[in-house]
BADREN-88231 format. One record per residue (C-alpha): residue number from 1; x negated, y, z negated. Coordinates in Angstrom, 3 decimals, padded with zeros to 6 digits, always signed. Layout:
{num NUM x X y Y z Z}
...
// end
This chain:
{num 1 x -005.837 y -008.798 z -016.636}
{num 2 x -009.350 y -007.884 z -015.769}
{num 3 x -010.561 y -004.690 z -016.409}
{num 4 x -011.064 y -003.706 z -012.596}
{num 5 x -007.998 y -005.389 z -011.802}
{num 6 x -006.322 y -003.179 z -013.951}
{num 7 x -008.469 y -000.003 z -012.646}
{num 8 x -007.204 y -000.947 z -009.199}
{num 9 x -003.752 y -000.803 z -010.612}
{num 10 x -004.011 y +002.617 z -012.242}
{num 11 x -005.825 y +004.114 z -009.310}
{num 12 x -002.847 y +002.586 z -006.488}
{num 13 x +000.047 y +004.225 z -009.110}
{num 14 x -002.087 y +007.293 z -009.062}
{num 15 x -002.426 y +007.573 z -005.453}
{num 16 x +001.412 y +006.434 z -004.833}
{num 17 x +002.455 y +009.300 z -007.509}
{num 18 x +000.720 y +011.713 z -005.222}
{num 19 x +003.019 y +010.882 z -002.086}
{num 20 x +005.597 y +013.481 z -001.774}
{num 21 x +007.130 y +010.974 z +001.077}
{num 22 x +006.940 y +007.580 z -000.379}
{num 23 x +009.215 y +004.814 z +000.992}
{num 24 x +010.019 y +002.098 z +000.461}
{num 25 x +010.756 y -001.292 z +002.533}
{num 26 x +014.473 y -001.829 z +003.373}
{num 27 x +016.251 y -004.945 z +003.141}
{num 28 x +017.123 y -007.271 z +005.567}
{num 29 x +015.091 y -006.937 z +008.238}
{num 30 x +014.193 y -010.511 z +008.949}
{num 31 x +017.924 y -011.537 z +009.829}
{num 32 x +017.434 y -010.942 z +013.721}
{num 33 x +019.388 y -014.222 z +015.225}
{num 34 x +021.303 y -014.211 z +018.409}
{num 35 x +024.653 y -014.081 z +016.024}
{num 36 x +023.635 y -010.353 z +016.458}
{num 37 x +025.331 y -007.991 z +019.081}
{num 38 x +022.755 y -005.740 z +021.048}
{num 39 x +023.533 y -003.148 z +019.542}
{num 40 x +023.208 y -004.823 z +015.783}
{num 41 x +019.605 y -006.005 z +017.222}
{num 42 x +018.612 y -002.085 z +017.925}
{num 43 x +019.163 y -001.393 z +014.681}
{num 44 x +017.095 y -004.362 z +013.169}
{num 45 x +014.505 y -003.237 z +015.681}
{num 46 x +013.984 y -000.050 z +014.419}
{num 47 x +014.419 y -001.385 z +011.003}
{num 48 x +011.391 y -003.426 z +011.514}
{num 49 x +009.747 y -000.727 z +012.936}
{num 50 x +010.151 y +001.217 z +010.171}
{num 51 x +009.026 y -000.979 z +007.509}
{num 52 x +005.957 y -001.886 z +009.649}
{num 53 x +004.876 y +001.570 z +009.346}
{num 54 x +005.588 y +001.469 z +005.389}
{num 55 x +003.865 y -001.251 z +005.560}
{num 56 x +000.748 y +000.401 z +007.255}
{num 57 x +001.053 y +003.301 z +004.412}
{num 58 x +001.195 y +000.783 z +001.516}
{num 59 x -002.424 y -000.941 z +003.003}
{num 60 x -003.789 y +002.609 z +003.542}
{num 61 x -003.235 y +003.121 z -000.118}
{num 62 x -004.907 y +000.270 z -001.032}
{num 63 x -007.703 y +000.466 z +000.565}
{num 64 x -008.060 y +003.983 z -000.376}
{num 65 x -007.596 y +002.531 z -003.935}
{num 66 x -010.332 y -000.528 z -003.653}
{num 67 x -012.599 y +002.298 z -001.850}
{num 68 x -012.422 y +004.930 z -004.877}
{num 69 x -013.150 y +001.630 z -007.501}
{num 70 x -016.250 y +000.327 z -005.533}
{num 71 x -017.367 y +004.636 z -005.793}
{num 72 x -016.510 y +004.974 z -009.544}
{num 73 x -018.413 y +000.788 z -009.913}
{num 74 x -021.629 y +002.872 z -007.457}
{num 75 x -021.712 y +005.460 z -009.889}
{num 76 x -021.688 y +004.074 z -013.107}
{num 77 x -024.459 y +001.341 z -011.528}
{num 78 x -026.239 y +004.186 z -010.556}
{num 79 x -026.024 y +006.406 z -013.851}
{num 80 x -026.719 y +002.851 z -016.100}
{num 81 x -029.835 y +003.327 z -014.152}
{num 82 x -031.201 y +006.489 z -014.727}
{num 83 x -030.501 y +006.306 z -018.325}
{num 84 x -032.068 y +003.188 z -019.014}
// end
């Protein structure tokens, strides 16, 4: 594995370590069919709805992740520079 690769990694664990309220995705969301009784389809709804929004919170943290690795990439670059 590359070495930013593996930065990426360690920074995402990092940030997902400091989330007191981490979830995670529940299963069985994509069996909506008509087999399902209206009431069985609320509760896949919401299901879905749910795991959209962990969803959301799992892509927040990577970008936050990518963003802090293209800062910490800036300022090496940038102290590589003045030293030379």
């Amino acid at each position: 594995m590359s070495d930013r690769r593996t930065r990426l990694h360690e920074l995402l664990l990092a940030l997902i370590s400091k989330e007191a309220d981490f979830e995670l995705i529940e299963e069985h969301s994509d069996e909506l069919t008509s087999n399902y009784s209206g009431n069985q389809k609320i509760n896949f709804s919401k299901v879905i709805e749910k795991n959209r929004k962990i969803l959301k919170k799992y892509q927040s943290l990577i970008r936050s992740a990518v963003t802090l690795d293209a800062l910490m990439d800036s300022e090496n670059e940038e102290n590589f520079k003045i030293n030379k």
